[in-house]
N, C-alpha and C positions, 0 to 999 in steps of 0.2 A: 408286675406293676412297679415294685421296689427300683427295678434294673431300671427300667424304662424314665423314672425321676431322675436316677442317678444321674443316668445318662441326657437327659435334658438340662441338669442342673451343670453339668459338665460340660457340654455345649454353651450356654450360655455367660459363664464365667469365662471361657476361651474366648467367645467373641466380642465379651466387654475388655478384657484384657488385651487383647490384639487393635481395639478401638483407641485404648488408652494406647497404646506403642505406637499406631500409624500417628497420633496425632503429638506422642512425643519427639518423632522422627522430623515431623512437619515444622512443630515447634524449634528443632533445632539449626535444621537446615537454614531455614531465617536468620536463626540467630546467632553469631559470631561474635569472640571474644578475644582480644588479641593485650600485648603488652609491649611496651617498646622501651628504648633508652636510646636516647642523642644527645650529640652533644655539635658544638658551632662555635661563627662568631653574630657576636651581639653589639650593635651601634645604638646602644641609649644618647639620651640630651640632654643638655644642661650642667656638663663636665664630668660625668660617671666616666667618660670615656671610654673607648673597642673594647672588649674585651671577650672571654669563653664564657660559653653559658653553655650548664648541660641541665637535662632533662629527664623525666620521665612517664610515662603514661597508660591509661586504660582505654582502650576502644571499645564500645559494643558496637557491632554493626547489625541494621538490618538489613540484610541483601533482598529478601522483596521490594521494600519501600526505597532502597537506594539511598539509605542516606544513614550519620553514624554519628553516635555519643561519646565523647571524650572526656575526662578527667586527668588536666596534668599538673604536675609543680615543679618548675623550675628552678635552679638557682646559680646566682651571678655572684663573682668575688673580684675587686678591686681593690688595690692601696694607692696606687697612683691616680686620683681624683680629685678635680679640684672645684667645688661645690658651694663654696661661700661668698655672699655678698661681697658688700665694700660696706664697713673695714674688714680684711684679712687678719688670721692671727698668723702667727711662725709657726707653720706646722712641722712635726718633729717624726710622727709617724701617725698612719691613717687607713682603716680599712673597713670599707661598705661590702656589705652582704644583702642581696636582692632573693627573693623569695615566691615571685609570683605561681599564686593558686588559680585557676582556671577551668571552666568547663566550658566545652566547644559545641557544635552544632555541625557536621559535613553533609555535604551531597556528592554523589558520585557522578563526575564529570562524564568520565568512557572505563570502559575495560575491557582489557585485548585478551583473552584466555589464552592464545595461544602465543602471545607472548608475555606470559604472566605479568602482565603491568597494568595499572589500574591508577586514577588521580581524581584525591576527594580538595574541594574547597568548601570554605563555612567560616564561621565567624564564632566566636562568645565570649564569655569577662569572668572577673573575676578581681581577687584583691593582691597588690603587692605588698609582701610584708618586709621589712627593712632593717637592719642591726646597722649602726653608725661605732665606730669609738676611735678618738683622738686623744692624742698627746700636742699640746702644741703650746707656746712659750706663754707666760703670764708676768705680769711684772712687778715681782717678788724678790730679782736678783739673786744670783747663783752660780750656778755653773754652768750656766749658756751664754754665747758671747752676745754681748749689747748689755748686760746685767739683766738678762729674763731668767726666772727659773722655770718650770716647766708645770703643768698642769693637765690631767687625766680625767674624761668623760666619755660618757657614751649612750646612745639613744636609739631606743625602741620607734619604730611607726609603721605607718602604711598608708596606700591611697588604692581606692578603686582602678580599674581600667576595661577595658575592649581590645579585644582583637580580631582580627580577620589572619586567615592562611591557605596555603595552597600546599599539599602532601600528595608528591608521585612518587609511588611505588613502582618497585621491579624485585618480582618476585619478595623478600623479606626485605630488602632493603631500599630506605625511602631517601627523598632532602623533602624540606620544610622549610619554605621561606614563611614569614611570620612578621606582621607588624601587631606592633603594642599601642594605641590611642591612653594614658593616662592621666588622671588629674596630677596636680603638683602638691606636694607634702614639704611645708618649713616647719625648721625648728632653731633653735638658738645653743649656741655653748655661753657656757658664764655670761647666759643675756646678754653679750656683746657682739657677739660674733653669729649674725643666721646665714645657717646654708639650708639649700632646697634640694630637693630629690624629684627626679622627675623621669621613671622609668619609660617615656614614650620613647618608641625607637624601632629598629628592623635587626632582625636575628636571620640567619640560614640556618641550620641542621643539617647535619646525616644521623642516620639511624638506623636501627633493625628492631622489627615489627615481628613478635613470636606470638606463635600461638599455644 
């Protein structure tokens, strides 16, 4: 009788445990997790000017449901920018740093297994965060020609935004064309001088997508 529990009790741990693995299997299969790094060029507005933008990101995909969650953050650096209303001051040196945080939304357009290539498009937002700092002439008289001396600031912000994108792969490696839809963010130096930030714009990428 002893034997006879063991051995039902043995059985039945076996096929609770084997229920849990089929359905851990099933669970995974679905579920995909990948990471990537790119980088491009980036066409913001408003005088940011062309520049590199590189990136990085987390995919989860679900391949039953066909479609995939992303989290990425970006970052854009510039000195050559010219961002400020009318009046202008004399700018002496100048660099903006772009920051956008974002989670996306894709759907799985096609995918060719046997040419390992596959193309998701989607959309979602997220916020830009922004580092400004200038040097640029004050008039104090000094050692700059016109009698300006110089003057040092620098300024924290952000604005919301949207995006939409389209990511084709082959095999690990992808391009990402990408538009940014953003509000506009002013701010002012020595209250006299406001420039504005306005990261709306169209990026490309290359990248590789690891898993």
């Amino acid at each position: 009788m002893r034997n006879l529990v063991v051995a039902s009790l043995t059985v039945f741990f076996s096929s609770v445990a084997l229920m849990a693995q089929e359905k851990s299997e099933e669970k995974s299969s679905n579920l995909r997790q990948y990471y990537s790094g790119k980088f491009g060029f980036y066409q913001p507005s408003d005088g940011l000017n062309n520049g590199l933008l590189f990136g990085i990101d987390g995919v989860t995909e679900f391949v039953h449901y066909r479609f995939t969650l992303t989290g990425a953050a970006e970052l854009y650096m510039k000195q050559t920018i010219g961002i400020f209303k009318d009046p202008k001051p004399t700018v002496y040196q100048q660099q903006m740093v772009l920051i956008p945080l974002h989670a996306n939304i894709g759907f799985k357009l096609f995918d060719v297994p046997d040419a390992d290539s596959r193309a998701y498009a989607g959309a979602g937002g997220g916020y830009c965060l922004y580092s400004y700092a200038v040097e640029y002439g004050s008039g104090g008289g000094g050692l700059f020609g016109g009698g300006l001396g110089s003057q040092t600031e620098s300024k924290n912000g952000g604005n919301a935004f949207g995006t939409v994108f389209l990511r084709l792969l082959i095999g690990q490696i992808f391009i990402e064309p990408r538009f940014y839809i953003a509000g506009k963010a002013e701010d002012a130096v020595s209250s006299n001088y406001t420039f504005l930030v306005n990261p709306t714009g169209f990026s490309i990428t290359l990248g590789f997508q690891y898993r």
